[in-house]
Structure formats: structure tokens, C-alpha cells
C-alpha positions as CSV (number, residue, x, y, z in Angstrom):
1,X,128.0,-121.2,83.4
2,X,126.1,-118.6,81.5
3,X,127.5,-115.0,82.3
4,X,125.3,-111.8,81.8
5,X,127.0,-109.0,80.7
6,X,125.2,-105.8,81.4
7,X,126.4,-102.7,79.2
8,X,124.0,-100.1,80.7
9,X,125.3,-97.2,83.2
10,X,122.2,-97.0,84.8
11,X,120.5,-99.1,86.7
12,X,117.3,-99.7,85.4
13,X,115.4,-101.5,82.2
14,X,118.3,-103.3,80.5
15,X,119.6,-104.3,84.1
16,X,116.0,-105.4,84.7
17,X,115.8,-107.0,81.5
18,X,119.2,-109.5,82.0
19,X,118.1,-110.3,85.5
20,X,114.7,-111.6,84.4
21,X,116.6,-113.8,81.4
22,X,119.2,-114.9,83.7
23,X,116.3,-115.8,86.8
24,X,115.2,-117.9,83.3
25,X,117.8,-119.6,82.8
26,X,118.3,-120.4,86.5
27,X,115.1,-121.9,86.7
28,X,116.5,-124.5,83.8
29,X,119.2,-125.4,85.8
30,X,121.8,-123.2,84.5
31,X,124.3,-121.6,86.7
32,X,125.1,-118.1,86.2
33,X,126.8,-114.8,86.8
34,X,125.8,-111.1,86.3
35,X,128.5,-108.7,85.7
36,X,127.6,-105.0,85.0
37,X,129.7,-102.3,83.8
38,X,128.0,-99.5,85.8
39,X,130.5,-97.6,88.6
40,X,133.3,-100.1,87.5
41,X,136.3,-98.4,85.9
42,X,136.8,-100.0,82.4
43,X,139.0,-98.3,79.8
44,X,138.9,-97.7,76.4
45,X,140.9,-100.0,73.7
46,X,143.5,-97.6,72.6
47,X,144.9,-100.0,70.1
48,X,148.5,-100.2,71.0
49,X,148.8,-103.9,70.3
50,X,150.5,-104.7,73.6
51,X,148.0,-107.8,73.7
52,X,149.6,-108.9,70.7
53,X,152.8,-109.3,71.7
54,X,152.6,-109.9,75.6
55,X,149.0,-112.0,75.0
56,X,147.6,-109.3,77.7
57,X,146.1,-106.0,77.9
58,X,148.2,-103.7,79.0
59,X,145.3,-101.8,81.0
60,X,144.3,-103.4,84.7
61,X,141.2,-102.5,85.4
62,X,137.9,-103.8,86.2
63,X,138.0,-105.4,82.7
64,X,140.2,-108.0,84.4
65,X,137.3,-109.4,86.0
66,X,135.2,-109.7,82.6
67,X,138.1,-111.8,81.2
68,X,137.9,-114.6,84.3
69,X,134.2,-114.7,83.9
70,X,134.3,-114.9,80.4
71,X,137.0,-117.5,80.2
72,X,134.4,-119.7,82.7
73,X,132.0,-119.1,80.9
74,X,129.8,-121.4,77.9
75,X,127.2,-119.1,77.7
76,X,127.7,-115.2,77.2
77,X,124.9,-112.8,77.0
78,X,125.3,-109.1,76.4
79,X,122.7,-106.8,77.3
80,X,122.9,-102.9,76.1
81,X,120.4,-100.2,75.8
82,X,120.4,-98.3,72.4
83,X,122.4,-95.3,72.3
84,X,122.2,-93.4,68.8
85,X,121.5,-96.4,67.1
86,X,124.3,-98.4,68.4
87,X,125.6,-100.3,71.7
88,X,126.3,-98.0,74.7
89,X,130.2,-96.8,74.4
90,X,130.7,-98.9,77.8
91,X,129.1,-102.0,76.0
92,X,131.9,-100.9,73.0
93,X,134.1,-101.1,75.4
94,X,134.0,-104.6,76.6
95,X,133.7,-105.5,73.5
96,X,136.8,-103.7,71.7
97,X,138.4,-105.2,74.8
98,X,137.4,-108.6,74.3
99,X,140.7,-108.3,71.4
100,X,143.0,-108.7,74.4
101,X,141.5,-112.4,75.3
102,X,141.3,-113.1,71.2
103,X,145.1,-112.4,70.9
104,X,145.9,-114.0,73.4
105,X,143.9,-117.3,72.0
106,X,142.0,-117.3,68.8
107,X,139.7,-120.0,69.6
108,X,138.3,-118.2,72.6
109,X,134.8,-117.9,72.3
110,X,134.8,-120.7,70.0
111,X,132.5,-123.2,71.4
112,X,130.5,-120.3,73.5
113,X,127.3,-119.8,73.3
114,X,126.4,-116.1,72.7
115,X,123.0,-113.6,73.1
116,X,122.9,-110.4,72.7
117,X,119.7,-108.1,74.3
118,X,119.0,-104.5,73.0
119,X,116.7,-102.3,74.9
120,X,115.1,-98.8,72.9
121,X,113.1,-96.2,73.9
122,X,110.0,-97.4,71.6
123,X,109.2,-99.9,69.5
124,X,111.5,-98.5,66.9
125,X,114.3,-97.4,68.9
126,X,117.3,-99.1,66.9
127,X,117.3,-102.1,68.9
128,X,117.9,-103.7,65.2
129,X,120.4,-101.9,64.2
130,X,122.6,-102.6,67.9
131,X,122.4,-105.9,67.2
């Protein structure tokens, strides 16, 4: 399974965008799963290192759902518009996150497959530099 991670709050281009690559990807036979961070309630990594210790994050939020997709999942891809040159701060989010899952198991993500999509305003909106 191939999960699309969509890092935008709104809902437009770099929603558009994963759909389309997903729909792709269906059409090759791959099963997949669109999760997107827009109206879910997804903290911030404060990093108190409860996940190193208890192998959890001590937030429960809608990140919890991130985690079972991601630990399905052999594909990831992470979509995210271009905010200042970076990933959105709800994209940074997931991602900082993502240490929870790590400390829990260091091989994690090994064997995933990963993507990553950048959308800017023009063709040189940082979409680069995101990456």
C-alpha cells in the first residue's frame, strides 16, 4: 500500500496534485490511501523524549492515525506546498513526529519506498529547496 500524505491546509493544488499521482498509481495496480493534515488536530514535537523511553508519543492526536497508515504502508509520499522556502509547518510537523515511530523501531521506514511532491507559486518558487 502506497500512502499519500498531504501537508497542505488548504484544499487545493498540492491536494489536487497527490490525488492525480495516487489515481496513477491506482491505475498500476497499487492500492492506496490519502491522508491529509488539513482540519485534523496534529501537534507539534516538543521534544520531551517520552518516545524514547515509553516507545510512544506522549501526544494523542490525529497523528495517531498517520502512524497506522504509515506502519501499512511500502510506499510513502509526501506532498507539501512551499512555504518560505521550506515544507509547510503542518508538513514539519508529521515529519518531526515521525521520531516517535523511529524510537520506537529504528528500522522503520527501512525497506519503504519514499516520494516527496513540492508545489510553488512559479516556476521558481523553492520547490528545490523543500525538497
Amino acid at each position: 500500500m502506497v500512502v499519500g500524505i498531504c501537508g497542505s491546509p488548504r484544499q487545493q493544488a498540492t491536494e489536487h496534485v497527490l490525488k492525480e499521482a495516487l489515481r496513477m498509481l491506482e491505475e498500476k495496480g497499487f492500492e492506496t490511501r490519502f491522508f491529509t493534515v488539513r482540519g485534523k488536530n496534529i501537534g507539534f514535537c516538543t521534544h520531551c523524549d517520552h518516545c524514547l523511553t515509553h516507545k510512544e508519543c506522549v501526544f494523542k492526536d490525529d497523528m495517531q492515525e498517520v502512524y497506522a497508515l504509515l506502519k501499512e504502508a511500502r510506499g510513502i509520499i509526501f506532498a507539501t506546498p512551499v512555504y518560505n522556502g521550506g515544507v509547510s509547518a503542518q508538513t514539519k510537523a508529521v515529519m518531526d513526529r515521525c521520531r516517535a515511530v523511529v524510537a520506537a523501531d529504528k528500522n522503520f521506514f527501512k525497506h519503504k519506498v519514499g516520494m516527496a511532491i513540492t508545489l510553488g507559486g512559479d516556476r521558481i518558487g523553492g520547490q528545490e529547496a523543500a525538497l
